[in-house]
LUMMI-462224 format. One record per residue (C-alpha): x, y, z. Coordinates in steps of 0.05 Angstrom, whole numbers, padded with zeros to 5 digits, always signed. Layout:
REM residues N
XYZ
...
REM end
This chain:
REM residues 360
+00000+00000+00000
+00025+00070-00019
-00016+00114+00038
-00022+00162-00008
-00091+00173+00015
-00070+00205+00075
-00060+00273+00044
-00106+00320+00045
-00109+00365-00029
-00092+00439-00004
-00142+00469-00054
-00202+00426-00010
-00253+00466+00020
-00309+00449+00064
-00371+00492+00069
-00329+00542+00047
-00265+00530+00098
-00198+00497+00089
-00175+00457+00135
-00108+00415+00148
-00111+00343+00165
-00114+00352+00242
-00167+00402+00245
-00212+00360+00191
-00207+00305+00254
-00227+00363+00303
-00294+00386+00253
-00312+00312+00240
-00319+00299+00324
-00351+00370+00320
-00400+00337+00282
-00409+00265+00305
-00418+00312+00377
-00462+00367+00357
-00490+00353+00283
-00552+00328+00254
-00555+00259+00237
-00533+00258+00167
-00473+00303+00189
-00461+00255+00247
-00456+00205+00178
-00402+00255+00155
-00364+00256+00219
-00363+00175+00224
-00324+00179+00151
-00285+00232+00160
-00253+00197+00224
-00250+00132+00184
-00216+00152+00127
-00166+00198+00172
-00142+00148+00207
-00078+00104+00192
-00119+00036+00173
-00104+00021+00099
-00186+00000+00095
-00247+00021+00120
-00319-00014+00118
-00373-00001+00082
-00450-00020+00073
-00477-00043+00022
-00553-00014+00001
-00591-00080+00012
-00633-00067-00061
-00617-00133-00089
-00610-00173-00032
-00590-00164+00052
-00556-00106+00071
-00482-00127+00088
-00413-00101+00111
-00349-00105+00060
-00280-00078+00066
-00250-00029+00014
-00180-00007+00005
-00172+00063+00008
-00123+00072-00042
-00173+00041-00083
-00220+00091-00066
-00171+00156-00090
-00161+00109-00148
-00239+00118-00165
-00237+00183-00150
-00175+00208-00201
-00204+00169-00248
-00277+00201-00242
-00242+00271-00238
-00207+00250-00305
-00261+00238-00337
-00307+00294-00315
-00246+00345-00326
-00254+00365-00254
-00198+00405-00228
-00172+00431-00158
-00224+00499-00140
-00282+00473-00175
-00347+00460-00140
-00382+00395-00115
-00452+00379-00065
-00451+00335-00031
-00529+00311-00024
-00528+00236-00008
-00509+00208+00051
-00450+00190+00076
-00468+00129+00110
-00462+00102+00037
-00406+00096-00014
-00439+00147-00062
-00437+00190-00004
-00380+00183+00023
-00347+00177-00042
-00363+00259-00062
-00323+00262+00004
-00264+00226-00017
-00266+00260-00083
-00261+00329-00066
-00205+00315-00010
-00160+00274-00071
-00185+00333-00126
-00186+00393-00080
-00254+00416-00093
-00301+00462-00062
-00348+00407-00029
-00413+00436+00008
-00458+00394+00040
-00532+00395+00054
-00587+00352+00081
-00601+00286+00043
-00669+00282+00036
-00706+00269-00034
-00727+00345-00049
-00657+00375-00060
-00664+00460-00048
-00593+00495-00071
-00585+00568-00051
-00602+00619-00106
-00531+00645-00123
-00496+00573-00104
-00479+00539-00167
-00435+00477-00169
-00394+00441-00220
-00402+00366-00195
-00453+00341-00156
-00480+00258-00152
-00554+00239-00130
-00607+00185-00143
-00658+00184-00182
-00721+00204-00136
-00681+00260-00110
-00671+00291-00197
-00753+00274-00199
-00767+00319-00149
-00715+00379-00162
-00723+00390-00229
-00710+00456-00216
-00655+00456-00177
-00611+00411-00229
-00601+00472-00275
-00549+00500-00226
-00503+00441-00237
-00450+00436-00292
-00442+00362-00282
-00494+00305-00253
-00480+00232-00247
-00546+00194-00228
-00538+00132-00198
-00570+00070-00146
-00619+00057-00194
-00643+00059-00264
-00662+00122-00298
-00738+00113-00318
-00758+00133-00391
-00810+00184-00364
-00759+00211-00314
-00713+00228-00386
-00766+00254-00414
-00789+00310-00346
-00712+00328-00349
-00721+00339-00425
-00780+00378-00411
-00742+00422-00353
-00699+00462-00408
-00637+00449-00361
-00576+00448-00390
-00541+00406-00335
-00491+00350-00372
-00535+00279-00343
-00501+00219-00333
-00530+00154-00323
-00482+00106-00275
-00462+00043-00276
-00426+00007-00210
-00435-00028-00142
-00414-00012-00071
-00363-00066-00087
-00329-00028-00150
-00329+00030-00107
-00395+00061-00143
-00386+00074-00216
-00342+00043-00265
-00389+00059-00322
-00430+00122-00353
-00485+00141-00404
-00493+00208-00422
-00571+00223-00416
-00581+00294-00430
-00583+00335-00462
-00614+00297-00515
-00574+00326-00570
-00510+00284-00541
-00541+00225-00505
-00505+00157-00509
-00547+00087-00518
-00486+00045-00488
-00449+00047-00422
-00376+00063-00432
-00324+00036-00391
-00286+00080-00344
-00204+00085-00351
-00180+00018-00341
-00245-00017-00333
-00262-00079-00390
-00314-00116-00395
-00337-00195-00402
-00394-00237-00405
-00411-00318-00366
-00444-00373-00396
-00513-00335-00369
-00503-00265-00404
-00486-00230-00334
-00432-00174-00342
-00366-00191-00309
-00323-00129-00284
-00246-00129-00299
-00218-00064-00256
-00156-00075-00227
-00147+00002-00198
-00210-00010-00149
-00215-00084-00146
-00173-00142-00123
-00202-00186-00183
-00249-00186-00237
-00323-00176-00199
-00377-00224-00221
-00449-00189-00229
-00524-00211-00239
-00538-00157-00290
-00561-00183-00356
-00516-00142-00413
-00513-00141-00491
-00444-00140-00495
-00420-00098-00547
-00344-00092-00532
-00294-00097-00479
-00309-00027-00467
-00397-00018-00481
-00449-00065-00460
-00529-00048-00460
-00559-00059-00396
-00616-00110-00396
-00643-00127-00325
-00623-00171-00262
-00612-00237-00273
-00654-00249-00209
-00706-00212-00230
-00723-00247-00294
-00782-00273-00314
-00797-00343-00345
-00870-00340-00374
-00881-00400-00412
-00814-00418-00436
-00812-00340-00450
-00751-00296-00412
-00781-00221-00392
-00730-00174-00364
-00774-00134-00322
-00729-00073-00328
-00738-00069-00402
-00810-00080-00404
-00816-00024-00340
-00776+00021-00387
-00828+00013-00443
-00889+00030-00397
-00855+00088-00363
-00874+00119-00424
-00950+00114-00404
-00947+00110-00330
-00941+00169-00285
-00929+00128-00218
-00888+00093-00186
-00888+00015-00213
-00851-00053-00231
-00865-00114-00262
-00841-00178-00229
-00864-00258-00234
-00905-00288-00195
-00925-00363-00194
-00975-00398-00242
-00995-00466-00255
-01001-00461-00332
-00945-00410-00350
-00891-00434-00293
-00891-00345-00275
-00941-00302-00292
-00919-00222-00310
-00954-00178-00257
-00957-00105-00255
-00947-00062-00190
-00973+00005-00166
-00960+00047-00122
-01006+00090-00083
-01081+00096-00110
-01099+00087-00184
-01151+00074-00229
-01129-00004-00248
-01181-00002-00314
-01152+00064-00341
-01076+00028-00329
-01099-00033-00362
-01131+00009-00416
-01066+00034-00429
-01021-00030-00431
-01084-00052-00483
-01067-00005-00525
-00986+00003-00525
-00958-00008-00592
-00894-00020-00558
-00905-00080-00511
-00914-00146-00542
-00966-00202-00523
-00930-00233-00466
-00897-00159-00435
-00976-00139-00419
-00987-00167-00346
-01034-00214-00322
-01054-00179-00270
-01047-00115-00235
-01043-00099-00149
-01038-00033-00111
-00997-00025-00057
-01001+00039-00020
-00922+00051+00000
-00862+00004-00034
-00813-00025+00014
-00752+00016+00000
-00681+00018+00025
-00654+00085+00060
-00632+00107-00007
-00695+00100-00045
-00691+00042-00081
-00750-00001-00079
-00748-00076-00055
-00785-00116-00099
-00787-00188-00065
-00794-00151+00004
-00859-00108-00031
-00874-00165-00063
-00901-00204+00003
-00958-00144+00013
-00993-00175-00047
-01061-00215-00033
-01030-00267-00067
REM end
C-alpha cells in the first residue's frame, strides 16, 4: 500500500473553509458531537478515512439482496476518485454537493473526491427534495434518481450530474427533457463493491445522449455462460467482480444494460426482463411501478404489474391494451396496488420484500 490517501489536497474546501488534516479530525468529532444525523454520517467517515488503517468498511444498500458489511481499500478509493475527476475534467477549486449520505459509498465517495481533487465540497441535508441556494452553483454534484424527480428545478445550477443507485426511468428522461436544463446527465453504472461507478451514459441533453455504457479508464468488460456482465478493474478491485446484471455485450469497453438476472421472468418458456418492459411502460405510466413474476400453474410465472399508491387499475390496463410498444407476453396478467413500496434508506425499492404485501 502507498498511503497516499493520507494527504489531504490543499485546494479542499469544506462549506467554504480549508482545513489541514488535524483540524478536519477536530470538525468531523464536531460533528459526530453536535451535528444532525446525516452530518453525524459525515463525521463517522471523515474519522474513518483519517485514520492510519489502509481500509475502511462499508454497507452495502440491501436493493438486491441483505444489507451487508465489506471492506474497501482506500487507495482504491482515490483510485476511483482520479479516475472520475479525469473523466469529468474536474480540477482543484471547482465545486461539488454533496447531497447523499455518507453512511453510503456514493456518499462518502463525493467526500473522498473532493479531498483527492481539491474541490469546493458543500454539503446539505439528504433528503429526496434537494433545495440549492439561489446564487450557489456547483460544478459536480451525484444523487439518485427520486431525489432529480423531485428537483427538477434545482438541477439547472449544476454543470455536471452523475445519477446513480438505480435505473433512470424513460419518463424521468423525458421531465428532465422537458425542464430546459442544461445540466450535462449521466447515467451510472457500479456497485458498492467497485467503489460506485465504473461505467456512464450520457442522458441529457438529448442532442448528445449515449445508448451504451462506456467503460471507465482501465475498466473492461466480459460476459458468463448466463449473459451477466463480469467487471475487470484492477485500480478498485482485487479481481475481476462477477455481477447478476443481464448485458448485450457490445465490446470490452460498451455493453447495453438488460435487467437482473434475479429478477427475470420465465413466462411459458418466454424470458421477460422486467427492467426493459418497466422502461417501455414508463412511457404511459405516471407512478411509481414494476413488473415482477409471480407463480402460475399453466405459464410456470405469470408477469404482474405493481402500483403504487391509489390508481384507477381499468384506465392502467386500458393503457397497456393499447401500447404499440409492448408485445403479447410484456402486458401483465394482472395488476395490485400497494399503497407505499418497501424501499431501502436510499430510495430504491425492494421488490421481493414489496412483493409479500400482495393478496397473493
Amino acid at each position: 500500500m502507498s498511503n497516499s490517501f493520507k494527504e489531504i489536497h490543499p485546494g479542499f474546501r469544506l462549506q467554504g473553509e480549508h482545513y489541514t488534516k488535524e483540524q478536519l479530525k477536530e470538525v468531523a468529532y464536531s460533528l459526530i458531537k453536535e451535528g444532525e444525523d446525516f452530518e453525524k454520517s459525515i463525521g463517522d467517515f471523515l474519522i474513518d478515512w483519517l485514520n492510519d488503517a489502509d481500509n475502511l468498511m462499508v454497507q452495502t444498500s440491501g436493493s438486491t439482496g441483505k444489507p451487508k458489511k465489506i471492506q474497501l481499500q482506500k487507495d482504491y478509493m482515490k483510485n476511483s476518485a482520479m479516475v472520475t475527476g479525469e473523466f469529468f475534467g474536474l480540477k482543484p477549486k471547482d465545486t461539488a454537493l454533496l447531497c447523499l449520505p455518507a453512511s453510503y459509498i456514493a456518499g462518502k465517495m463525493m467526500l473522498v473526491r473532493s479531498m483527492v481533487l481539491g474541490l469546493h465540497l458543500d454539503y446539505i441535508s439528504p433528503t429526496t427534495v434537494i433545495s440549492i441556494k439561489d446564487d450557489s452553483a456547483y460544478d459536480f454534484a451525484a444523487m439518485v434518481p427520486l431525489q432529480v424527480e423531485n428537483s427538477l428545478s434545482e438541477i439547472q445550477k449544476i454543470k455536471h450530474l452523475i445519477v446513480g443507485g438505480a435505473a433512470v426511468s424513460e419518463e424521468l428522461k423525458v421531465k428532465i427533457g422537458l425542464s430546459g436544463s442544461q445540466t450535462q446527465i449521466y447515467e451510472t453504472y457500479g456497485m458498492t463493491e467497485t467503489i460506485t461507478h465504473v461505467a456512464v451514459k450520457k442522458i441529457h441533453p438529448k442532442s448528445n445522449i449515449q445508448v451504451n455504457f462506456e467503460a471507465l479508464k482501465g475498466v473492461t468488460f466480459k460476459q458468463d455462460e448466463r449473459s451477466c456482465l463480469i467487471i475487470d478493474a484492477p485500480l478498485v478491485t482485487d479481481g475481476p467482480v462477477l455481477t447478476n446484471d443481464v448485458v448485450n455485450l457490445v465490446s470490452e469497453k460498451e455493453f447495453t444494460w438488460l435487467g437482473r438476472y434475479d429478477n427475470v421472468i420465465n413466462s411459458a418458456g418466454v424470458k421477460l426482463f422486467p427492467e426493459q418492459i418497466e422502461a417501455k411502460m414508463g412511457k404511459f405510466l405516471s407512478q411509481r411501478f414494476f413488473v415482477a413474476g409471480i407463480p402460475d400453474q399453466k405459464l410456470g410465472q405469470k408477469l404482474v404489474l405493481i402500483l403504487e399508491g391509489e390508481g384507477q387499475i381499468l384506465a392502467v390496463r386500458d393503457k397497456i391494451a393499447h401500447s404499440s410498444e409492448l408485445d403479447t407476453y410484456e402486458r401483465p396478467k394482472e395488476i395490485y396496488l400497494v399503497k407505499k413500496f418497501k424501499e431501502t434508506t436510499s430510495g430504491k425499492i425492494q421488490r421481493n420484500n414489496t412483493l409479500k404485501l400482495l393478496p397473493i
